[in-house]
C-alpha positions in Angstrom: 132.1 32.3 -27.2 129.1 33.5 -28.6 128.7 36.3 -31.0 126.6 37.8 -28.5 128.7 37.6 -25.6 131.4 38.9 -28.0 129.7 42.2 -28.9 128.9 42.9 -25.3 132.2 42.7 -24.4 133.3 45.2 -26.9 130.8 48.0 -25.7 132.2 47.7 -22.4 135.5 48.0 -23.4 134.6 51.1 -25.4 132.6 52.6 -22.4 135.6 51.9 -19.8 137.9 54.2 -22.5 135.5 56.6 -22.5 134.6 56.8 -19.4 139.1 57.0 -18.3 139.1 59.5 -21.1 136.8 61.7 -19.5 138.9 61.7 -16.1 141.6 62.8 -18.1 140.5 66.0 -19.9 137.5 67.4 -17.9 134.9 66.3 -16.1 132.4 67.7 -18.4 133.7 65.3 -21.0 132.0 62.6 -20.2 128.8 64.3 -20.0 129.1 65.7 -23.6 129.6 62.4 -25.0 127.1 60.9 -23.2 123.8 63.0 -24.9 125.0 62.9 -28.4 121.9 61.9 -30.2 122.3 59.4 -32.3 119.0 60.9 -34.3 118.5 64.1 -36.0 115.4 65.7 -34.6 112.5 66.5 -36.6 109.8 69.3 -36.2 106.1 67.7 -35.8 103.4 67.8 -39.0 100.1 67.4 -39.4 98.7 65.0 -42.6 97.0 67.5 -44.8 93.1 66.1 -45.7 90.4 67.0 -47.8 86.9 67.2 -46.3 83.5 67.8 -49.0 79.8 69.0 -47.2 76.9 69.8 -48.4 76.6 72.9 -46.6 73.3 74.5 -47.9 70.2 73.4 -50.0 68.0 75.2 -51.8 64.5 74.2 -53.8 62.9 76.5 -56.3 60.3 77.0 -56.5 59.1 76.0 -52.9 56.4 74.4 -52.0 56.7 72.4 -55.5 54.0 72.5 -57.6 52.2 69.4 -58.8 53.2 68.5 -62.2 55.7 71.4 -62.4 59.5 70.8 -62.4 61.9 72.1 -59.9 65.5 72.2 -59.2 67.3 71.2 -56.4 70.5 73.2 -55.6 73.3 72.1 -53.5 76.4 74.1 -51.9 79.3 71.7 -51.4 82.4 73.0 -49.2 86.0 72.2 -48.6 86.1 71.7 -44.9 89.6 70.8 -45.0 93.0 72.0 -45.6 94.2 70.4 -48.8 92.6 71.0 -52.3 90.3 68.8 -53.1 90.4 67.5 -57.2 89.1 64.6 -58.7 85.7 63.9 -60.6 83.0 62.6 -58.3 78.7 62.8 -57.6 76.4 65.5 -55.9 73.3 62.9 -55.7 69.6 63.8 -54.6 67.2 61.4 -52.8 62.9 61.5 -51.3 62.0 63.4 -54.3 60.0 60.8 -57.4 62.8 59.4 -58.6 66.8 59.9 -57.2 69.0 62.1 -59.4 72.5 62.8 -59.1 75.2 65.1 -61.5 79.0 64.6 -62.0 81.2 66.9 -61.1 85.2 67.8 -61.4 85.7 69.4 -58.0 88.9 71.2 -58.0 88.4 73.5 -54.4 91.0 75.0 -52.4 90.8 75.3 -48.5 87.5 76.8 -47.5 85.9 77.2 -50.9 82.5 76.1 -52.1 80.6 75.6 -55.6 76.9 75.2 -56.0 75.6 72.3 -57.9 72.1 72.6 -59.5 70.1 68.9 -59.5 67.1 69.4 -62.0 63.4 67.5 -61.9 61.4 67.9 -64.5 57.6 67.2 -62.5 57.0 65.7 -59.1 55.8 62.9 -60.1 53.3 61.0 -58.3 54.1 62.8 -55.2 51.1 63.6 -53.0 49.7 66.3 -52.0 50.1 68.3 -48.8 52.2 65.2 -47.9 55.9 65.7 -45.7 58.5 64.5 -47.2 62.0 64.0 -46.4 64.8 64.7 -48.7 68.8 63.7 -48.7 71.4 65.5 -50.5 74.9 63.8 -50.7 78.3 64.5 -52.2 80.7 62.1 -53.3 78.6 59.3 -52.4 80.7 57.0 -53.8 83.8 57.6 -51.9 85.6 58.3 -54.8 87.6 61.1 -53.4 89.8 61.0 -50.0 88.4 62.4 -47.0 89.7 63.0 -43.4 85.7 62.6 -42.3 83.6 60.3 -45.0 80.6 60.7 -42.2 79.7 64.2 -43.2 79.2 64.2 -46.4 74.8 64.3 -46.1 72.2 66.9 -46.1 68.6 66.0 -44.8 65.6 68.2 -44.8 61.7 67.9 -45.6 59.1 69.0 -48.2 55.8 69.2 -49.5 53.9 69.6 -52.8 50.8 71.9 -53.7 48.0 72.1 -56.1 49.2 73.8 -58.9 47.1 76.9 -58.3 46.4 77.5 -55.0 43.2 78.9 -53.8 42.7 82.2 -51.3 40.6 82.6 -48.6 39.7 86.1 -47.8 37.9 87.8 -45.8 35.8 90.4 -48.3 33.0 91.8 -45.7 32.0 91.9 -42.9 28.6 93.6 -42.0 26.2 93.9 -38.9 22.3 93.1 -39.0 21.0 96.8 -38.2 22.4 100.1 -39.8 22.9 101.7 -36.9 23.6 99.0 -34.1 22.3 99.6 -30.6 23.4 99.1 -27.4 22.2 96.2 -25.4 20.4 95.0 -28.4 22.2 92.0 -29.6 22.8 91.8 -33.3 24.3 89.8 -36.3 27.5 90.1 -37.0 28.2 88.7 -40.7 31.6 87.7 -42.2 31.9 87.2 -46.4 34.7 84.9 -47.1 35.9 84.9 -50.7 37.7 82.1 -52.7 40.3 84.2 -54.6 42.4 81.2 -56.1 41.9 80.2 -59.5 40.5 76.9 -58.4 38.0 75.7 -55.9 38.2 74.7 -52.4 37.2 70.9 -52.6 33.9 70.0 -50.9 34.2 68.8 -47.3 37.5 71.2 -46.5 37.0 72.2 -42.8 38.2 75.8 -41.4 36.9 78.3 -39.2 36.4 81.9 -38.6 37.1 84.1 -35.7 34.6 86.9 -34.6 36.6 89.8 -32.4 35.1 92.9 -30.9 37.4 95.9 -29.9 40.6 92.7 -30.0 38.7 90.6 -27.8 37.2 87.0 -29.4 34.0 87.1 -29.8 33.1 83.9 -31.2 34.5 81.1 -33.0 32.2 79.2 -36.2 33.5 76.1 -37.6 33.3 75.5 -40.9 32.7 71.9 -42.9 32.2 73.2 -46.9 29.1 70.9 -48.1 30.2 71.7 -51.6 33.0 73.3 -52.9 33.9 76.8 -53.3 34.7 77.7 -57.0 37.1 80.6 -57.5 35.1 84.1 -56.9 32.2 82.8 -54.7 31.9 83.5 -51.3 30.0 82.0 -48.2 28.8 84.1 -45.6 29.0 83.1 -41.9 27.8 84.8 -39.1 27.5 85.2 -34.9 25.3 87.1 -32.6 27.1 90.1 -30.4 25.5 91.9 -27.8 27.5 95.3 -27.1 26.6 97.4 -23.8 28.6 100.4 -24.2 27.7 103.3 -27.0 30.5 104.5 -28.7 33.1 103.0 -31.9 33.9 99.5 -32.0 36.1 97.6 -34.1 34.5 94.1 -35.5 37.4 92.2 -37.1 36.9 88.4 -38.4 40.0 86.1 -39.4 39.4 83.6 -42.4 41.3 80.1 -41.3 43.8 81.5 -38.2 45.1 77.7 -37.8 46.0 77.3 -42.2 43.8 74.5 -42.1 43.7 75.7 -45.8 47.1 75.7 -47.8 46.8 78.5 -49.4 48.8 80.9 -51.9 48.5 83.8 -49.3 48.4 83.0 -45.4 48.7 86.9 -44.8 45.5 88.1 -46.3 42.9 86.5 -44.3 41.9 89.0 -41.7 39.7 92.3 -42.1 38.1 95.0 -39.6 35.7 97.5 -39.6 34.3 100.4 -37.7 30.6 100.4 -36.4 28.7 103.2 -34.0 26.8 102.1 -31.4 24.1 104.2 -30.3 22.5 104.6 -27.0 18.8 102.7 -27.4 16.6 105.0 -27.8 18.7 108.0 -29.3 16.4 107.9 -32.6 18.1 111.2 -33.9 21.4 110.7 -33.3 22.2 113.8 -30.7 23.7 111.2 -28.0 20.8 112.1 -25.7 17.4 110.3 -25.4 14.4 112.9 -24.6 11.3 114.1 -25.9 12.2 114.7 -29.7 13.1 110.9 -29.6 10.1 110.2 -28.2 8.2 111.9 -30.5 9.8 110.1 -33.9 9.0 106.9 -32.2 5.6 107.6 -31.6 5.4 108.5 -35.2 6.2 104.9 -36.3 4.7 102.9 -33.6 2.7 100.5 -35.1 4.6 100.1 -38.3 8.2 97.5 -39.3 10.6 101.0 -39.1 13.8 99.3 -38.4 15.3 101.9 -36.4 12.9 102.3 -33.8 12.3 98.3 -34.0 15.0 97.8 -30.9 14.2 94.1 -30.3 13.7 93.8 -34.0 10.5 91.4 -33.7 9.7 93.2 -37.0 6.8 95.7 -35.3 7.9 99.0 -33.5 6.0 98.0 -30.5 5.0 98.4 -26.3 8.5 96.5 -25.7 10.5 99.1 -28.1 8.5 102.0 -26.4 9.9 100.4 -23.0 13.5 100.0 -24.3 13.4 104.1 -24.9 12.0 105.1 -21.7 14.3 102.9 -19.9 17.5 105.2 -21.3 15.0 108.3 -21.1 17.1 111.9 -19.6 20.4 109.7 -20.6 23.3 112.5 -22.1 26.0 109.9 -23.1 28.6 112.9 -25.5 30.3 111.4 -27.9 34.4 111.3 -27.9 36.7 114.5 -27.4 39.0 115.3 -29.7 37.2 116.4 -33.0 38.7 119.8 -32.9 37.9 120.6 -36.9 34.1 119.3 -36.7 34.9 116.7 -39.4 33.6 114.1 -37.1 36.7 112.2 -37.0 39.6 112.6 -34.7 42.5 112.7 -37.0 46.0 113.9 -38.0 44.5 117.5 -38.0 43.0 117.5 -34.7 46.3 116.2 -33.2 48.2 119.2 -35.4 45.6 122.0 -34.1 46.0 120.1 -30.5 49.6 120.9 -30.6 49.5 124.3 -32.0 47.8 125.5 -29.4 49.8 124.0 -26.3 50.2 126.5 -23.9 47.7 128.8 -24.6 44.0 129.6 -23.2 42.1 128.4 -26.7 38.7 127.4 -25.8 37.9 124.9 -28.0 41.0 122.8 -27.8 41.1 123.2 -23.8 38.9 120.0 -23.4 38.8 120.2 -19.9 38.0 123.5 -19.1 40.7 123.9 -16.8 41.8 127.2 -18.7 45.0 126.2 -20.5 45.8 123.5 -23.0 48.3 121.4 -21.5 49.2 118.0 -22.0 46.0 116.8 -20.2 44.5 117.7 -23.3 46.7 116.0 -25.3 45.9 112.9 -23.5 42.0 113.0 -23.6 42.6 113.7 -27.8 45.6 110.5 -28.2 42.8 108.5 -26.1 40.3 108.6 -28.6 42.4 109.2 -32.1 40.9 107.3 -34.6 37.8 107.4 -33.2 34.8 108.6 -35.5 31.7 110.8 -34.6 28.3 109.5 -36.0 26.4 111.8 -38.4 22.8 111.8 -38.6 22.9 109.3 -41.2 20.0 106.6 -40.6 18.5 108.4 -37.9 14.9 109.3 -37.8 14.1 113.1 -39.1 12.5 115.4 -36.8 8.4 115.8 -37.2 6.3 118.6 -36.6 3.1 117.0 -36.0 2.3 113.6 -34.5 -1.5 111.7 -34.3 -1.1 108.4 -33.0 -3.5 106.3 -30.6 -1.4 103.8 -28.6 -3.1 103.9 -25.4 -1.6 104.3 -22.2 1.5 103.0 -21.0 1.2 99.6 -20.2 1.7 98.2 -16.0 5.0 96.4 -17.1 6.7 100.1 -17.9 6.1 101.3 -14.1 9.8 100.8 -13.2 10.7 102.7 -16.7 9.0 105.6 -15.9 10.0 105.4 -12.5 13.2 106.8 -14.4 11.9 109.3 -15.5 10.3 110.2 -12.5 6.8 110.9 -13.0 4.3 109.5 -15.9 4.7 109.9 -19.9 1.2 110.9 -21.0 0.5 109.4 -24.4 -1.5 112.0 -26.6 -5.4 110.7 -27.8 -6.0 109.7 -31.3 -7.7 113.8 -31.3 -4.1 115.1 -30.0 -1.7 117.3 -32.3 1.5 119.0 -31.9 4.8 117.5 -30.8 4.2 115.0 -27.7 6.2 115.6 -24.8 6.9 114.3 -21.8 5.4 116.2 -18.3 7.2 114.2 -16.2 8.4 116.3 -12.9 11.9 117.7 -12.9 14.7 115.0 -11.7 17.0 116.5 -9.8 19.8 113.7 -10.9 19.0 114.9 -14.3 22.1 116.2 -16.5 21.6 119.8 -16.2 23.9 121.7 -18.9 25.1 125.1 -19.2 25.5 127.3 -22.4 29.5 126.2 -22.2 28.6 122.5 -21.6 26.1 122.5 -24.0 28.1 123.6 -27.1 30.4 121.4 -26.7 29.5 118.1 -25.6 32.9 116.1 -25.2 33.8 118.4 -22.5 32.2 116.0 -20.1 34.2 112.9 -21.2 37.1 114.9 -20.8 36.5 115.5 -17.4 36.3 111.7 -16.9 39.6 111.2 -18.7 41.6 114.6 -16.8 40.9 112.6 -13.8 41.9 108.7 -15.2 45.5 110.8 -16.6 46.2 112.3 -13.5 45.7 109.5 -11.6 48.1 107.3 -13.7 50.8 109.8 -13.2 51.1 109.0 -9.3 52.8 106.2 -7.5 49.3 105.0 -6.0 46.9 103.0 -8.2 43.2 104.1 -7.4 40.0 103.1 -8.6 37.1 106.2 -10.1 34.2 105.2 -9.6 31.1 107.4 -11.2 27.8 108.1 -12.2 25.9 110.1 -14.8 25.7 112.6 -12.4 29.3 112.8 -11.1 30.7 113.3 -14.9 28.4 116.3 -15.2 29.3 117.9 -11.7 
């Protein structure tokens, strides 16, 4: 008999006892017996591990600067949850040469350490050229890791001129003093090179023109030589602007950073210019006979404020320009409650210290009480600036001129006027005015109206505010004579 079949034998034996001595005691016995383990059971356990990142990168300074060192600083982390010890390598890589730095890392759990790397140039490195850089720790495997795939940082740099030039935007200007409307003029931008070295010859950027936050225009820009530090360069666009009041020109020096510079946040600038109804020689927002009579005084010479077409002569097609506006009243802006000519901090403040009440000269809408109507026709127009004198032709006394009559192509101007203007003879003296016969769409003004001119914009703008407070959109549409009714 086999030693096999001899063992199996015995375990039966064994089990038929058992199983008889089970009968005998209980029947539960057997059961107990049975499910004895023959192991001792053990609570399950995770394998502690170690696992390094490189969790954060820093360069200083950024963008490098040809020729000048830099650092490279690395944040390594203990992903894991067993200290991590032992001596190993935070490496750098993309940058001129590869650098790495030993380290004895002793981090518990959830700790980090930052390692600095340090250059000292770029190198032959181009310039603004992308480059990509790798940051790695342990990249030797010297130190057990539960994850050896994650040990990598990547990003990408550049590297600049060492200094950077500065494009600015240091003027902007328009061709006439005192612009005009429907006259179209120059509008001029003066960029600046405020680096401390040039902009290279052959750099392209561009320049864009706005009016009132609208473009305007957009000029391209191709340098034909370079642009030492301190010069400037003037470029310019032609703008034609129909409606009389304040407009903002702005101009914005290389919007798409075509141009590396050391500031991208300086490159814009604005500025406020008055247009003035053609015609309105002294300023008073109103074109009639004392306008006539300063342009009559300088027909004939190169005055550039009655020169409207600016052909350089104060001419028939000038003299046509100001009859064609003749009997206009276009007031300027409400608001300008102090007479400083600017509508300000301290209009708003008398605006609101008279809420409520019946003052006349802050109840721009002659509707008896200053309410928040008011308030809305002065927040329309805050910031807004009323033109002085300044530039305008002065009133004259006496005017002897000889220009003939008005020529057949003005028919349809004076047709405005209704009735002819009668030029004075070379013999004539006194102030010349007109003798045209009473239009009876002409503005007429009352005492009230008269000394205070915004009143009749603010009836414009009472109107466009009550409107917007209903459900119902609707459309104003008016004249010269409907604002003056």
């Amino acid at each position: 008999m086999s030693k096999f079949s001899k063992a199996t034998g015995s375990i039966r034996r064994w089990l038929r006892q058992l199983f008889a001595s089970s009968q005998t005691h209980s029947p539960g016995l057997f059961r107990q017996h049975l499910y004895v383990p023959l192991f001792e059971q053990m609570e399950p356990r995770m394998l502690l591990s170690v696992d390094l990142v490189v969790s954060e990168v820093s360069i200083n300074p950024y963008p490098l600067v040809q020729g000048e060192p830099f650092s490279v600083t690395a944040t390594i982390s203990n992903n894991g949850d067993e200290r991590a010890n032992g001596k190993t390598d935070v490496a750098a890589y993309g940058f001129h040469v590869p650098a790495s730095v030993s380290v004895n890392l002793d981090l518990a759990p959830g700790s980090s350490i930052t390692v600095p790397i340090n250059f000292a140039d770029t190198g032959k490195l181009g310039l603004d050229i992308w480059y990509y850089w790798t940051v790695k720790v342990d990249p030797g495997n010297t130190i057990k890791e539960s994850n050896e795939e994650n040990n990598e940082l990547f990003g990408i740099f550049h590297v600049v001129p060492d200094p950077l030039v500065d494009l600015v935007v240091e003027d902007i200007t328009v061709s006439r003093a005192d612009p005009i409307t429907d006259r179209a003029v120059t509008i001029t931008a003066v960029i600046e090179n405020r680096g401390e070295v040039a902009i290279p010859k052959h750099a392209n950027f561009s320049v864009d023109f706005f009016a009132d936050g609208s473009s305007v225009d957009t000029q391209y820009i191709t340098l034909s030589s370079s642009l030492a530090s301190g010069e400037t360069k003037s470029i310019s666009t032609t703008f034609l602007e129909h409606a009389r009041g304040q407009h903002e020109i702005s101009a914005v020096v290389d919007p798409a950073d075509s141009v590396l510079e050391s500031n991208e946040n300086n490159n814009d600038r604005s500025e406020l210019f008055y247009w003035h109804l053609l015609g309105d020689l002294n300023h008073d927002f109103k074109v009639d006979d004392a306008d006539l009579n300063l342009f009559l005084s300088v027909y004939g010479t190169g005055d550039t404020n009655a020169d409207f077409d600016q052909s350089g002569v104060v001419d028939q097609d000038d003299l046509d320009g100001l009859i064609s506006n003749f009997g206009i009243y276009s007031p300027p802006p409400a608001g300008d409650l102090d007479g400083d000519r600017f509508i300000n901090d301290a209009d708003l403040n008398l605006m609101l210290s008279s809420l409520g009440s019946s003052n006349d000269n802050t109840d721009l809408n002659d509707d008896g009480i200053v309410n928040d109507i008011d308030l809305k026709c002065l927040l329309f127009n805050f910031g807004s600036s009323i033109p002085s004198g300044t530039g305008a032709l002065s009133t004259i006394e006496n005017v002897h001129v000889s220009i003939g009559p008005v020529r057949q192509e003005s028919t349809i101007a004076e047709q405005a006027v209704r009735g002819p203007v009668y030029i004075p003879a070379a013999d004539a003296s006194g102030p010349v005015t007109t003798r045209a016969a009473p239009r009876s769409d002409t503005p007429v003004f009352t005492h009230r109206q008269a000394r205070s001119p915004f009143r009749q914009r603010a009836r414009l703008y009472d109107e466009v505010f009550q409107a917007a407070t209903q459900a119902e959109q609707r459309t104003f549409w008016w004249n010269e004579t409907d604002q003056h009714n």
